[in-house]
C-alpha positions in Angstrom: -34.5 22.4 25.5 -33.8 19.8 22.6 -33.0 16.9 23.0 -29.2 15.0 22.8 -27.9 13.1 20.1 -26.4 9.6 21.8 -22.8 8.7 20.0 -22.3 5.2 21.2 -18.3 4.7 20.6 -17.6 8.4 20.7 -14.4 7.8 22.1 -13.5 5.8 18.7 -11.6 6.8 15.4 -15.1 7.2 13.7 -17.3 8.0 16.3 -15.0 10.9 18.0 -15.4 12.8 14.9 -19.3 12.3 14.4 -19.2 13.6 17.7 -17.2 16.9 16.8 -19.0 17.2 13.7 -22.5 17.4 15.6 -21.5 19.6 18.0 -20.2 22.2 15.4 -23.7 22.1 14.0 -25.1 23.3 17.9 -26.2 19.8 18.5 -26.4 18.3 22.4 -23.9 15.1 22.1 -23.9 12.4 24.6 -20.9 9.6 24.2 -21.2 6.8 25.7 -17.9 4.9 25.4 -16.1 1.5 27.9 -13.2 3.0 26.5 -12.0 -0.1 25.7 -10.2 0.6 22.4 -11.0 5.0 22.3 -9.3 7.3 24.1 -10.9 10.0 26.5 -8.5 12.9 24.4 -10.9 11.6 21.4 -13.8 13.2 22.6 -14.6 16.6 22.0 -14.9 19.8 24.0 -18.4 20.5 24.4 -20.0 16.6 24.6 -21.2 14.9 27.7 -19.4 11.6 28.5 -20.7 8.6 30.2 -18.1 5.6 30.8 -20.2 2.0 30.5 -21.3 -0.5 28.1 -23.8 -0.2 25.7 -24.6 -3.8 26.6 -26.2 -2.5 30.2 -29.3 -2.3 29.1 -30.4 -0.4 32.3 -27.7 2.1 31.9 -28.9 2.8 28.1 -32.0 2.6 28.9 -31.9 5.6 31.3 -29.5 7.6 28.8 -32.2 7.4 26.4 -35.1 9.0 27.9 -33.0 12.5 27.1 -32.0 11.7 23.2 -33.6 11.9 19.9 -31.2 10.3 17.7 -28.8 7.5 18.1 -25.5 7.0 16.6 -24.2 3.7 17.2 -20.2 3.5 16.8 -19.4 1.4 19.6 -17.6 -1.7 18.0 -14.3 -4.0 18.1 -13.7 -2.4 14.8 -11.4 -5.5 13.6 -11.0 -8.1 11.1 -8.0 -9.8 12.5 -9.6 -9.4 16.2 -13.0 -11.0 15.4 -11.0 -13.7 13.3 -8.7 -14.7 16.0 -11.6 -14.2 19.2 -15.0 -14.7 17.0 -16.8 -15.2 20.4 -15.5 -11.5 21.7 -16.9 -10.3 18.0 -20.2 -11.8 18.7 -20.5 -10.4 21.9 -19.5 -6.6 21.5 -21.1 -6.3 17.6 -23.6 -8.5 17.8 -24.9 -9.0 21.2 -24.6 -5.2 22.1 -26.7 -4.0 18.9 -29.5 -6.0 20.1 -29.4 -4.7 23.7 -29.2 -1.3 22.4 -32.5 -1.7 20.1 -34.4 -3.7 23.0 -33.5 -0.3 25.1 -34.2 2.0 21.8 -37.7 0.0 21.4 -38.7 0.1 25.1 -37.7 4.2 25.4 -39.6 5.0 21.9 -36.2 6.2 20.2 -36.5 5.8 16.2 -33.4 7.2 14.9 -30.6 5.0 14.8 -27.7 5.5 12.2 -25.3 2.1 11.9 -21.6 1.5 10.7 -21.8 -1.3 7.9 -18.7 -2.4 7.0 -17.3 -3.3 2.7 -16.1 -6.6 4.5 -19.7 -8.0 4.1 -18.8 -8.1 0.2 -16.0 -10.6 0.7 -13.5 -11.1 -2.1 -14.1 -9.5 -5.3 -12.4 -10.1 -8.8 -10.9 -7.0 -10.4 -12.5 -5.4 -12.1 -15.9 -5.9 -10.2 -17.7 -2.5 -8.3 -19.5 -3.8 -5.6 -23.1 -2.4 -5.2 -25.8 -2.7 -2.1 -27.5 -5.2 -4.0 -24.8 -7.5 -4.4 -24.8 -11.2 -2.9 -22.9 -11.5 0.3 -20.0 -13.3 0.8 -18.7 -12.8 4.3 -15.0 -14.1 4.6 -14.6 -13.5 8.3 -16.6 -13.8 11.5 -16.5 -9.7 12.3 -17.7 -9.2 8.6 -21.0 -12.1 9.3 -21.5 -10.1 12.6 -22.2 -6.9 10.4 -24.5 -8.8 8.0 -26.4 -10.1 11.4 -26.3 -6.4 13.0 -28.3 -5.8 9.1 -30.7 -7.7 9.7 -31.5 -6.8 13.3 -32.0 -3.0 12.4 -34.3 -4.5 9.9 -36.5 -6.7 11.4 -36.8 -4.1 14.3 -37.5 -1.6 12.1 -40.3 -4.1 10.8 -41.7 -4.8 13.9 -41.1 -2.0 16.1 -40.8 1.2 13.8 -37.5 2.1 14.3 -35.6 3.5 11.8 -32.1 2.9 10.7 -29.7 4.1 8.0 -26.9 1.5 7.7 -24.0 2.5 6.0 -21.6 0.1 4.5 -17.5 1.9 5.5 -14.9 0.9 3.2 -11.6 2.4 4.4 -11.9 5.2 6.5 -8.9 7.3 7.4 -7.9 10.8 9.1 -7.4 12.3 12.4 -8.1 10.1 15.4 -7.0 6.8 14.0 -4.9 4.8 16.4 -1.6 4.9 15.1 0.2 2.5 16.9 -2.6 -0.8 16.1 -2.0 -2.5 12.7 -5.7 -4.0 13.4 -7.3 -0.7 13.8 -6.8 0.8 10.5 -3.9 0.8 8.0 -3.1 4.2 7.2 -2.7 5.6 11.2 -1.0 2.6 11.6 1.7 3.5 8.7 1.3 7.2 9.4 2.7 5.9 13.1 5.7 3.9 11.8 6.5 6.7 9.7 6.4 9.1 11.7 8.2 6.6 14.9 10.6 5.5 12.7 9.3 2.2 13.2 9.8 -0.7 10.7 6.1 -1.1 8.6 5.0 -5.2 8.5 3.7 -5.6 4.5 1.6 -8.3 4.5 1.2 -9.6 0.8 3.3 -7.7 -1.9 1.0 -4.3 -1.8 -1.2 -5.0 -4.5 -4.2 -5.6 -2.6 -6.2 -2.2 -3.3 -9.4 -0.6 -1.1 -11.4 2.1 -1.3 -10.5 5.2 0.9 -12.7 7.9 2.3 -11.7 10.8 4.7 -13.3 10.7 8.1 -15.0 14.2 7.8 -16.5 12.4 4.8 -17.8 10.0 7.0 -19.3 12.1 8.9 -20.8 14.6 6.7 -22.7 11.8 5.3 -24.1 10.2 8.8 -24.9 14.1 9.2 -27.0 14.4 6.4 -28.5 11.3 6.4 -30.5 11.6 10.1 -32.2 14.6 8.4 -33.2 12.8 4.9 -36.0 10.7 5.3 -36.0 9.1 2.2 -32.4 7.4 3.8 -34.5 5.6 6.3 -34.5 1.7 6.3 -31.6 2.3 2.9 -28.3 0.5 2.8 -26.0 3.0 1.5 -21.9 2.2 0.8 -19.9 4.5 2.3 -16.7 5.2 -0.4 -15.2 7.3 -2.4 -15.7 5.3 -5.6 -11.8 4.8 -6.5 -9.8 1.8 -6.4 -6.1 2.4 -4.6 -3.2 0.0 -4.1 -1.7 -0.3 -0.7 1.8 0.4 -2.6 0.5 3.5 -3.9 -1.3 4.7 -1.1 2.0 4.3 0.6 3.9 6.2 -2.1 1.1 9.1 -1.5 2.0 9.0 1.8 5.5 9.4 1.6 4.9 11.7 -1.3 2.9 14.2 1.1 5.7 13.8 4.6 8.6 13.8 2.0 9.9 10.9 4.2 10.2 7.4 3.1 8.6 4.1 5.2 11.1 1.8 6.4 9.2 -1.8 5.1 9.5 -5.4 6.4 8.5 -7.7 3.0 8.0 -10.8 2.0 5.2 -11.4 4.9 2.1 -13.5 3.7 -1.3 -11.7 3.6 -3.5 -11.5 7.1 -5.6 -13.5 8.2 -9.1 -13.0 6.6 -8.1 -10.2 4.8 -9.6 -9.5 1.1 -7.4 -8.2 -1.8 -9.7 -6.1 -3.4 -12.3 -3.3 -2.6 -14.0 -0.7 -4.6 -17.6 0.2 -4.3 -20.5 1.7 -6.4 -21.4 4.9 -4.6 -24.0 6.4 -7.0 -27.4 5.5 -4.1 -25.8 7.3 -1.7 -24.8 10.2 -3.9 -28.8 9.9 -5.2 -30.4 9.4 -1.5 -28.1 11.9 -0.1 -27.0 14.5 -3.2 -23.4 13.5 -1.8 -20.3 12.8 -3.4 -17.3 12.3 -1.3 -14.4 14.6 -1.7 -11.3 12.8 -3.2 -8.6 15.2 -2.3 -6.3 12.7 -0.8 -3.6 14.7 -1.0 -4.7 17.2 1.5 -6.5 14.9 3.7 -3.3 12.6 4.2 -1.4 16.5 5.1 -4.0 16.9 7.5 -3.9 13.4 9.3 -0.4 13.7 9.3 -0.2 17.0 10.8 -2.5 15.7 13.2 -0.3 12.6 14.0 2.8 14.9 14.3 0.6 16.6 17.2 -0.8 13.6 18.9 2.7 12.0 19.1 4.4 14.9 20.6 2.1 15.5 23.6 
């Protein structure tokens, strides 16, 4: 029988759709997931699910004698949480990497595929494309923990063999996304008030832009790198390649739910945050003969149909 595929956070935004993803290609999933920020509905029909920490390294030590492949979601997937609690950063993304490559290095697992994150980049002037090769200028302590989680799948894969592919996420949206949690995400969180009729907090005037990719995006690309070898030990960004304003992702959005979002102005802008975002994308589109699909208009319909679903169970 072959062997599982772990998806570490698979009760997450990301991770929950990896998970669906791979098990529409026939593979075995495994999710392991605390459940501290995912949600047990996430995960889909057809995976096995274990409730623990991937910092029991007993527990994921055991789980991986019965997988080949390891994709490791599980993360406090904030900015604002790591700036205001930099010690809980350290020790969920940080600590629980390395206790997950002790247990992939003592079990012989080589696979591992990592979520990177565009926050590594730090601030950028307009009209800079930020590529893999860049210097780093981390402007928060959950963007420095992803720089260190880097470096660890690095030097293990130095000393040890194993073999990562580290993709750096800009702005991932799409089914799943919490939409009630501002720190989560930005576009579940407006798809939420919107659809709540709740007032949206703007922090800065809206000019700030970022660079969005749909989830099955995501996905499709963590899919097709496990299989490409020439993608091991590569740092890869993860993005569509287009530059969008939060006022006029906004105006998409009300542009595809013909409703308008009820704003609160004149808020300053978030601790941490960076105002601009848009990334070169050409190594992964060599490494992987990928190009991200950039129909935004359809993939917001989607995640709102989605939303309209979730919020009316």
């Amino acid at each position: 029988m072959d062997k599982k595929v772990l998806v570490t956070g698979g009760a997450g935004f990301i991770g929950s759709n990896i998970a669906k993803r791979l098990i529409r290609d026939g593979r075995r999933v495994l999710v392991l997931d605390n459940l501290a920020t995912g949600h047990k509905n996430n995960i889909p029909a057809g995976a096995d699910f274990i409730e623990g920490d991937i910092s029991n390294y007993e527990l994921v030590k055991n789980i991986l004698s019965e997988v080949e492949a390891v994709y490791h979601l599980a993360a406090s997937a904030s900015v604002i949480i790591g700036a205001k609690n930099p010690v809980f950063d350290l020790e969920n993304n940080v600590k629980g990497t390395i206790v997950l490559l002790n247990a992939m290095r003592d079990s012989g697992v080589k696979k591992i595929l990592f979520p990177s994150s565009s926050t590594v980049y730090g601030q950028s002037e307009l009209p800079y494309v930020l590529q893999e090769n860049q210097k780093l200028n981390p402007m928060s302590p959950y963007a420095v923990g992803k720089i260190a989680d880097e470096y660890y799948l690095r030097s293990y894969a130095n000393m040890y063999g194993l073999e990562p592919v580290i993709f750096r996420i800009f702005n991932a949206f799409g089914p799943g996304q919490d939409l009630d949690n501002s720190d989560q995400g930005i576009t579940g969180y407006v798809i939420g008030c919107l659809l709540q009729d709740k007032e949206f907090v703007l922090h800065g005037d809206g000019s700030q832009t970022r660079d969005y990719i749909y989830v099955d995006e995501v996905a499709e690309a963590f899919v097709r790198a496990e299989k490409t070898p020439q993608a091991v030990n590569q740092i890869m960004n993860l993005a569509c390649g287009a530059r969008t304003s939060l006022n006029d992702w906004m105006n998409l959005i009300e542009e595809v739910s013909n409703k308008k979002i009820e704003k609160i102005t004149g808020n300053q802008n978030r601790l941490a945050d960076v105002m601009h975002y848009q990334a070169d994308n050409s190594k992964l589109q060599s490494i992987l003969n990928f190009k991200p699909n950039i129909d935004f208009k359809n993939q917001l319909l989607k995640t709102i149909e989605w939303a309209k679903t979730e919020l009316n169970k």
